[in-house]
C-alpha beads as a LAMMPS data file, in Angstrom:
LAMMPS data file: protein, C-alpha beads

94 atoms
93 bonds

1 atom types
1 bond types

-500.0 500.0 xlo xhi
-500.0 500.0 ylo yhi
-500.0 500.0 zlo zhi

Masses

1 110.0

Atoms # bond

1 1 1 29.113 301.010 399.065
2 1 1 32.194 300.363 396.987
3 1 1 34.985 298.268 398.102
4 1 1 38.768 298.687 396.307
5 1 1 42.051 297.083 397.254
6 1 1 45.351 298.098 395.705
7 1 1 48.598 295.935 395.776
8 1 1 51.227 297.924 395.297
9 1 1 55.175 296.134 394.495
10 1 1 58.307 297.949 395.194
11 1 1 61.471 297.700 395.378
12 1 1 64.453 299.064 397.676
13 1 1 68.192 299.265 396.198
14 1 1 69.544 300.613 399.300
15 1 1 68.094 297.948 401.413
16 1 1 71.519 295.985 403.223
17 1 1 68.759 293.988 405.247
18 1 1 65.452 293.084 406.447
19 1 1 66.192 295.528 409.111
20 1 1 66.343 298.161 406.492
21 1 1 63.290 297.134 404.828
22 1 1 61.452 297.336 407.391
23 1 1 62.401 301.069 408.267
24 1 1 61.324 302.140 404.982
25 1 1 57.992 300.249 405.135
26 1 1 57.493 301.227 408.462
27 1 1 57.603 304.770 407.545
28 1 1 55.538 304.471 404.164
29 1 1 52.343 302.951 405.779
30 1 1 52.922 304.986 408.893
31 1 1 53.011 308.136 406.236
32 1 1 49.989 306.701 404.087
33 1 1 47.900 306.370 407.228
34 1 1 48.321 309.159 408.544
35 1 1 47.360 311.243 405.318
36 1 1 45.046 308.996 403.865
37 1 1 41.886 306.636 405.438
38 1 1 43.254 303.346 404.829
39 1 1 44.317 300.006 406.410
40 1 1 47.152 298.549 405.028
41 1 1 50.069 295.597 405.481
42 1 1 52.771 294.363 404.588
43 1 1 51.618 291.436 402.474
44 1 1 54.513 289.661 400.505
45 1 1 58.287 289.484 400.294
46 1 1 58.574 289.246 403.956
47 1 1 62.001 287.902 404.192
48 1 1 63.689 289.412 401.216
49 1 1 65.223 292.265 401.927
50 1 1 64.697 294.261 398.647
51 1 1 61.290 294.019 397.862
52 1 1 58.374 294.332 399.323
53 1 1 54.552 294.610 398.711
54 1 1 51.858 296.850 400.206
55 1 1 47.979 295.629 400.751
56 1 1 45.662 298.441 400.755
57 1 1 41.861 298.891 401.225
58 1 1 39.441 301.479 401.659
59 1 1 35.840 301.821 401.385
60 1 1 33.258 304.763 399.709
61 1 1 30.520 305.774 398.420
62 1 1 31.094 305.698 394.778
63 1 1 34.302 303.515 392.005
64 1 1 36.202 307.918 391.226
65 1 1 36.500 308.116 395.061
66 1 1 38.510 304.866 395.094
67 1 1 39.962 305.157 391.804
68 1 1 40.957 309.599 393.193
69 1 1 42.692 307.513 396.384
70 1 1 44.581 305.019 394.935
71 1 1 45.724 307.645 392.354
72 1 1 47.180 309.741 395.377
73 1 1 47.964 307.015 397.304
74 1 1 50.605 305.554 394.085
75 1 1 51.827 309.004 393.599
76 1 1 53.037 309.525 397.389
77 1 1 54.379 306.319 397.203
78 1 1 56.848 307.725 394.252
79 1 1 57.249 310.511 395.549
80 1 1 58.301 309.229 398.882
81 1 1 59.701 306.022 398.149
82 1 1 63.762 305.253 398.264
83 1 1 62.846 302.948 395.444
84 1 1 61.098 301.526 392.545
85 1 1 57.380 301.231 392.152
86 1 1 56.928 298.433 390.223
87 1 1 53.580 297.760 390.109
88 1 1 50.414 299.164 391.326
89 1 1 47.242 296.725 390.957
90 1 1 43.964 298.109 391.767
91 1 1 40.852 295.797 392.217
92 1 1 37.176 297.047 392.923
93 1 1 33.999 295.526 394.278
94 1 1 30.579 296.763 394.240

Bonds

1 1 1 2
2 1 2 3
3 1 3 4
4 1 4 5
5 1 5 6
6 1 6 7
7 1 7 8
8 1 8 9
9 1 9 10
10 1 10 11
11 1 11 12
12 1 12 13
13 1 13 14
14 1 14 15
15 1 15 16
16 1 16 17
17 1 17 18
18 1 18 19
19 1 19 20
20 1 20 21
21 1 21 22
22 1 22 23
23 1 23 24
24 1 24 25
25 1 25 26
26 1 26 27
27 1 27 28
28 1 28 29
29 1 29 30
30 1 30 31
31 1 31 32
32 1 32 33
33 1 33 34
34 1 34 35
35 1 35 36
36 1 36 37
37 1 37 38
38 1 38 39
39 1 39 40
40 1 40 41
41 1 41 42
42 1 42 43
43 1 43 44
44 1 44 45
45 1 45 46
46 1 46 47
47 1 47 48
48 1 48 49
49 1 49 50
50 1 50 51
51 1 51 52
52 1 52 53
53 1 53 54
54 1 54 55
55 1 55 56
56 1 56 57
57 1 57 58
58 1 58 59
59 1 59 60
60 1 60 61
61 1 61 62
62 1 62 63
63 1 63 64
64 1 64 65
65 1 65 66
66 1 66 67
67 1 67 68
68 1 68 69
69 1 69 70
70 1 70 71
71 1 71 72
72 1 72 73
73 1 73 74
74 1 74 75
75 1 75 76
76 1 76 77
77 1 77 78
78 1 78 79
79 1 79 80
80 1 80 81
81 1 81 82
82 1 82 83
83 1 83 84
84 1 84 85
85 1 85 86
86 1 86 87
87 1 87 88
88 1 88 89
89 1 89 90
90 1 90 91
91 1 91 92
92 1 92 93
93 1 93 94
């Protein structure tokens, strides 16, 4: 069993406030649920209203299955995103 997490750090230009924010994140992990098997949060930046960051875990059999994931997983993100990825930090445990 392989465990990976992946923080990912973004930011949102057109974000007026945390009312905004929250509309877009809303939408991204109710997007990245729905297409992929994952639990994620909000994790940081709660009360700015321009960034935010993304927890995200999922477990699997094997490190490529994680690594394939989090690979989609950043790519809808910047595809998706009214924003700027600005960084994507992936972390797995055997």
């Amino acid at each position: 069993m392989t465990v990976g997490s992946l923080r990912l750090d973004f930011h949102i230009p057109a974000s007026q406030s945390l009312k905004d924010k929250r509309r877009v994140v809303r939408s991204l992990k109710d997007r990245l649920r729905g297409r992929y098997n994952i639990a994620l949060a909000e994790v940081d930046f709660q009360d700015t209203h321009q960034r935010a960051a993304l927890g995200i875990v999922s477990v699997a059999t094997d490190r490529q299955q994680i690594e394939r994931l989090f690979q989609d997983v950043c790519q809808e993100v910047e595809r998706n995103l009214p924003g700027d990825l600005l960084r994507a930090e992936i972390e797995i445990l055997s």
